[in-house]
Backbone bond lengths (Angstrom), bond angles and torsions (degrees), N, CA, C in turn:
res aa  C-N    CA-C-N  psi(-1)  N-CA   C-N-CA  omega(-1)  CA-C   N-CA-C  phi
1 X - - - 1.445 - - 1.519 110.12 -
2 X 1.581 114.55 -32.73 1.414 96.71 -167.30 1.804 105.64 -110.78
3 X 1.529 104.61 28.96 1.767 120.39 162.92 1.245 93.12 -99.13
4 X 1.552 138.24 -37.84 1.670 134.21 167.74 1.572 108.67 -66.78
5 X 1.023 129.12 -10.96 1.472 122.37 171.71 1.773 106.30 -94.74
6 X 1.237 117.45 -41.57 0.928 114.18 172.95 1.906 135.20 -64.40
7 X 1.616 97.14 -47.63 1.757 91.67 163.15 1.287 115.76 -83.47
8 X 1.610 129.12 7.87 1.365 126.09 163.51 1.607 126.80 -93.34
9 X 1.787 111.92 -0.05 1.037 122.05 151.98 1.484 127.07 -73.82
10 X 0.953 138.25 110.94 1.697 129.40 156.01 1.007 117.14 -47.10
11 X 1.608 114.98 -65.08 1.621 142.28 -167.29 1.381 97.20 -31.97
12 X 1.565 143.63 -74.01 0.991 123.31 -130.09 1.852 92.87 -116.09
13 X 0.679 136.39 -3.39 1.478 147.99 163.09 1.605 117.78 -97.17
14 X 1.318 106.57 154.77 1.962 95.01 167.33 1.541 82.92 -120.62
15 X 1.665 74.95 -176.57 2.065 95.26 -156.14 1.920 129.81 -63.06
16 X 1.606 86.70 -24.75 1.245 104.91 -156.41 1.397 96.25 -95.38
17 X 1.474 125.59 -63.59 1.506 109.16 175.24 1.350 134.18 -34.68
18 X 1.971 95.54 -51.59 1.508 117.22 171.18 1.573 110.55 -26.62
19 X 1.630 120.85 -61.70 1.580 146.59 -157.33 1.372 91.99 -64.39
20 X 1.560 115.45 -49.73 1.637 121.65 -169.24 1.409 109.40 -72.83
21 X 1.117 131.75 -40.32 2.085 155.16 156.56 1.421 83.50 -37.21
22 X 1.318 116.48 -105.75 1.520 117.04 -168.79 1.290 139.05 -38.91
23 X 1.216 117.99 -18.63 1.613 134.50 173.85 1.543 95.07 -97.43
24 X 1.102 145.02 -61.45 1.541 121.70 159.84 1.594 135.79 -30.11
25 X 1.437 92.33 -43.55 1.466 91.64 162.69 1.377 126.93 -86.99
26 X 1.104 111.19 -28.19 1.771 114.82 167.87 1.604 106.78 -68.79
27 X 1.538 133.37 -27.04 1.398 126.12 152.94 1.665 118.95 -53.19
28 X 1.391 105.24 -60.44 1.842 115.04 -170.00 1.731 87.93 -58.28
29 X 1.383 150.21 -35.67 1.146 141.15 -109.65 2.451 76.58 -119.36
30 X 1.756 97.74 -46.73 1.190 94.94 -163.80 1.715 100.25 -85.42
31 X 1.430 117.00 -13.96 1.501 114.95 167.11 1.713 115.93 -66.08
32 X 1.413 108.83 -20.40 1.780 107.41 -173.55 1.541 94.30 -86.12
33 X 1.464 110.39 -44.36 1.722 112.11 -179.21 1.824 114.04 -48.24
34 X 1.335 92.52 -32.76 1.783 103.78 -174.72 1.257 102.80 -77.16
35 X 1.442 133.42 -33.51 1.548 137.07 172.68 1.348 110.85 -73.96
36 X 1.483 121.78 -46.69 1.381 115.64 165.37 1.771 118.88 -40.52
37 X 1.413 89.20 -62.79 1.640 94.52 165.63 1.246 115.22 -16.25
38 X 1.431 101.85 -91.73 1.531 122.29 -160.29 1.745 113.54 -56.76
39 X 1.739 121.27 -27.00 0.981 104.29 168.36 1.533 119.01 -84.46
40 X 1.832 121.43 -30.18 1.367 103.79 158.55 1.928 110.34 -47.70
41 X 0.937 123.02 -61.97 1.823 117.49 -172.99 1.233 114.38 -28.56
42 X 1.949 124.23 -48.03 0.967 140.71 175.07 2.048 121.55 -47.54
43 X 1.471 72.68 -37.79 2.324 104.54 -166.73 1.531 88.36 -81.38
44 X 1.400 128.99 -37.77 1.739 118.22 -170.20 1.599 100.71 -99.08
45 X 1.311 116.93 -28.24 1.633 100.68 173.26 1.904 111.97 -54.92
46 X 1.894 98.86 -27.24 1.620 104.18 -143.78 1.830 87.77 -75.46
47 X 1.996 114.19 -25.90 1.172 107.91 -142.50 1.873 83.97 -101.91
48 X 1.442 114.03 -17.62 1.894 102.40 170.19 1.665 93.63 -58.70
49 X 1.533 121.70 -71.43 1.531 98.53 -178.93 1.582 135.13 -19.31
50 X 1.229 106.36 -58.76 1.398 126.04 -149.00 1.876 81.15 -78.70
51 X 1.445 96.44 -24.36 2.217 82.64 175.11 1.326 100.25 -67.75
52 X 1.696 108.21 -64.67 1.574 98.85 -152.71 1.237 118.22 -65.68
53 X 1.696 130.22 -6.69 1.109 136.53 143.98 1.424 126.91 -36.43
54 X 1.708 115.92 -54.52 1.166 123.15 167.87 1.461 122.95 -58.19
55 X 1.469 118.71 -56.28 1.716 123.91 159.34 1.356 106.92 -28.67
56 X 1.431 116.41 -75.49 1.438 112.54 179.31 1.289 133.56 -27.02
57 X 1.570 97.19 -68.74 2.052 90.53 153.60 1.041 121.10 -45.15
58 X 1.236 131.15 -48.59 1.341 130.08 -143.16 1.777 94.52 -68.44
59 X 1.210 107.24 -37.57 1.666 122.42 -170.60 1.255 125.34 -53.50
60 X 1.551 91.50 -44.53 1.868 133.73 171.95 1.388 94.65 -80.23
61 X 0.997 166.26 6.95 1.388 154.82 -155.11 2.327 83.66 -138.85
62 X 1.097 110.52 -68.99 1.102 107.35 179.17 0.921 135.36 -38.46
63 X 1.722 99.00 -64.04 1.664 95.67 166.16 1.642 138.72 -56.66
64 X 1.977 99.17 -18.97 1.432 86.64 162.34 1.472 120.89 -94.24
65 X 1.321 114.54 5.56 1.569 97.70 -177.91 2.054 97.34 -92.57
66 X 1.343 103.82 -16.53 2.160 101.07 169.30 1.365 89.58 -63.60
67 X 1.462 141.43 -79.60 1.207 153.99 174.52 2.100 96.28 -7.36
68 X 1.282 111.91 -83.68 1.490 125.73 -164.00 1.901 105.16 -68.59
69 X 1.454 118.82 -22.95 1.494 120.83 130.03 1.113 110.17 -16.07
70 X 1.450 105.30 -118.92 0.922 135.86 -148.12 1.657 100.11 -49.54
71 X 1.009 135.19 -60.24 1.600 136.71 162.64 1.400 123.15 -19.76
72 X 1.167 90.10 -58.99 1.742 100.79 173.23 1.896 111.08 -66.51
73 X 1.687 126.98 -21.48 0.923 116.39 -169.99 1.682 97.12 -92.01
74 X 1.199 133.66 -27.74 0.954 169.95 174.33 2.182 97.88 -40.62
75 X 1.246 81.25 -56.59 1.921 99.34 -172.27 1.491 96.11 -76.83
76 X 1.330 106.23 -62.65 1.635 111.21 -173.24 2.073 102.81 -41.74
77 X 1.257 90.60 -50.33 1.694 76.17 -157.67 2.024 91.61 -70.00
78 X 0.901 116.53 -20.29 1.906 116.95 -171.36 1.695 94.90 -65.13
79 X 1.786 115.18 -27.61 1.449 79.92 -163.72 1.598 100.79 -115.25
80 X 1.745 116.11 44.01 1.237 98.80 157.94 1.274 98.25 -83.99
81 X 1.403 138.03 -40.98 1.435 158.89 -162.78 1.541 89.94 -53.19
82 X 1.525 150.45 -20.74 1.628 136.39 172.55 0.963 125.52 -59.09
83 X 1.603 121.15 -35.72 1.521 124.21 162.26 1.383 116.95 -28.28
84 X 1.311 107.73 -68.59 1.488 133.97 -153.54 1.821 106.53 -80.41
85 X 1.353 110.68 -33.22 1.096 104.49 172.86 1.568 114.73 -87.61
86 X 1.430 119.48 -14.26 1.234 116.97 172.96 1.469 90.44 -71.97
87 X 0.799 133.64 -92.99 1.748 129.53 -173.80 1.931 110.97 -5.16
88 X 1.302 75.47 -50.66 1.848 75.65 -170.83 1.116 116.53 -65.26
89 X 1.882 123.98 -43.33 1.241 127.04 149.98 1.832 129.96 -16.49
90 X 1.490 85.40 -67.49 1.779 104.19 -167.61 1.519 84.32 -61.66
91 X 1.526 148.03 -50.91 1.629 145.79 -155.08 1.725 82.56 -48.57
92 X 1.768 106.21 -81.91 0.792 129.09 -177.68 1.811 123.51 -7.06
93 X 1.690 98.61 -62.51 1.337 91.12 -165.80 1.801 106.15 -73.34
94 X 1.386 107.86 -27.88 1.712 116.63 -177.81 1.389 93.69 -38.98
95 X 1.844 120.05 -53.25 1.214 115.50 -150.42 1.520 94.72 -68.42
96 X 1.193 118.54 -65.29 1.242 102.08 -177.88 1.646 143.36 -59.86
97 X 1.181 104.27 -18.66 2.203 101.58 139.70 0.970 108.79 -51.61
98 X 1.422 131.85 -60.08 1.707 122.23 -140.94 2.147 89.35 -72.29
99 X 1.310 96.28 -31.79 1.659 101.38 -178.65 1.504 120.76 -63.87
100 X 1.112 107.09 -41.24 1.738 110.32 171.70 1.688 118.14 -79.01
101 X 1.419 113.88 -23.82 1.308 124.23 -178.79 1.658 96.79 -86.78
102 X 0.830 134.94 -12.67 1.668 134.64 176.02 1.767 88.24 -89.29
103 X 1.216 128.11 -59.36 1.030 133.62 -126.75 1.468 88.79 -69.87
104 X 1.660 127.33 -52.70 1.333 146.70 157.03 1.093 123.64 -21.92
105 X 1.634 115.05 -34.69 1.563 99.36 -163.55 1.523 112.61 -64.91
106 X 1.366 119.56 -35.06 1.371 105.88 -159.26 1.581 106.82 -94.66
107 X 0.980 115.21 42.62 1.857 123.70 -153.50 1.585 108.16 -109.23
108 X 0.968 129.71 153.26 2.158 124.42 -160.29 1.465 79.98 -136.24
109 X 1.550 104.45 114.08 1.345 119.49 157.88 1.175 108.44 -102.63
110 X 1.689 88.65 151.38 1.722 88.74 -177.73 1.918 92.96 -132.25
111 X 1.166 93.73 147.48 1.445 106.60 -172.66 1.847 110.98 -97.41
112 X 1.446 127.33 176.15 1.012 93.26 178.67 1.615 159.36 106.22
113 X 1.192 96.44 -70.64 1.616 134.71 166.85 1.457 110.39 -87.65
114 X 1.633 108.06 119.07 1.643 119.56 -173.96 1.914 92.07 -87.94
115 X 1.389 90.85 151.16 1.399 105.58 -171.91 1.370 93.14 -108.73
116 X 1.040 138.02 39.54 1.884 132.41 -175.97 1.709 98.82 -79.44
117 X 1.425 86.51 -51.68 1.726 92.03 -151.83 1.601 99.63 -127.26
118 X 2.075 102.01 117.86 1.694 98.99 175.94 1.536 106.31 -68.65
119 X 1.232 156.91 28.88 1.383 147.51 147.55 1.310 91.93 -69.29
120 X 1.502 131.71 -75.04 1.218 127.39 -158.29 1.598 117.25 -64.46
121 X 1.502 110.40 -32.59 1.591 103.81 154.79 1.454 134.33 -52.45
122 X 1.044 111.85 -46.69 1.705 142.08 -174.54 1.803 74.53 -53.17
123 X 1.537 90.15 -78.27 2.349 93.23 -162.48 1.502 106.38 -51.61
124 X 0.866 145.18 -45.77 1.490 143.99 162.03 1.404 120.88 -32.04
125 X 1.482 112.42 -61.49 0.898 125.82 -176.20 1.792 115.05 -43.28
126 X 1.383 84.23 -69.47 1.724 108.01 179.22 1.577 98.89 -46.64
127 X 1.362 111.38 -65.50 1.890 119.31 178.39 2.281 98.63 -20.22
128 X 1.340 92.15 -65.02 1.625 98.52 -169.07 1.383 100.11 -77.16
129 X 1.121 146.59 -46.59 1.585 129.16 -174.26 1.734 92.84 -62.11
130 X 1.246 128.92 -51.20 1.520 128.51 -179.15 1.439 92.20 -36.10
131 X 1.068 128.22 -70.84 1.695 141.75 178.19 1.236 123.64 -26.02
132 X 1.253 113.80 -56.98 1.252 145.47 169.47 1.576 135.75 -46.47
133 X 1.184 93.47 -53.37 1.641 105.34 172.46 1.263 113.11 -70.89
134 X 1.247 112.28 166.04 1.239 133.04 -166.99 2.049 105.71 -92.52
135 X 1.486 93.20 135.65 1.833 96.38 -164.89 1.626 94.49 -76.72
């Protein structure tokens, strides 16, 4: 306001300096505007980066949450299927007791007798079948 009071006086200025004053400052005034410029230009080149940076994640972020989808739908439907395979399990293992407990019955334990070394099995052995048979 008081650079508009000043080139709107005549009185205390003459014409010609005044013109040369004001066009200097309307230069210094449009040289700071041109620096403003260029450092906003500098601030929007910095903030397109800082987007396609963000897109990028964002891209990478997507594809793993389709990825962690699909995984998770993947689990959900596997664990109605635990019921049923626990069942099948537990069948399973019965069968195989009732299979080893059959398998046993007709089996000659011998108590006793170190299992380190088949010489000493082999001689044992023979010792009780010697035993065994009929005189």
């Amino acid at each position: 306001m008081a650079a508009q009071q000043t080139l709107s006086s005549p009185a205390t200025v003459p014409a010609e300096p005044q013109t040369l004053d004001a066009s200097d400052r309307i230069l210094q005034e449009i040289t700071v505007v041109g620096q403003c410029l260029e450092a906003m230009d500098l601030k929007i080149t910095e903030l397109y980066a800082v987007s396609a940076s963000i897109r990028s994640d964002r891209a990478c972020f997507s594809e793993k949450v389709a990825d962690l989808d699909q995984r998770l739908t993947t689990v959900e439907d596997h664990i109605g299927m635990l019921p049923e395979h626990d069942a099948e399990l537990q069948t399973l293992r019965e069968k195989i007791t009732d299979l080893e407990d059959r398998s046993c019955r007709d089996n000659v334990r011998f108590f006793g007798i170190p299992e380190k070394r088949k010489v000493l099995i082999s001689k044992h052995s023979f010792k009780v079948y010697y035993l065994s048979s009929p005189v």
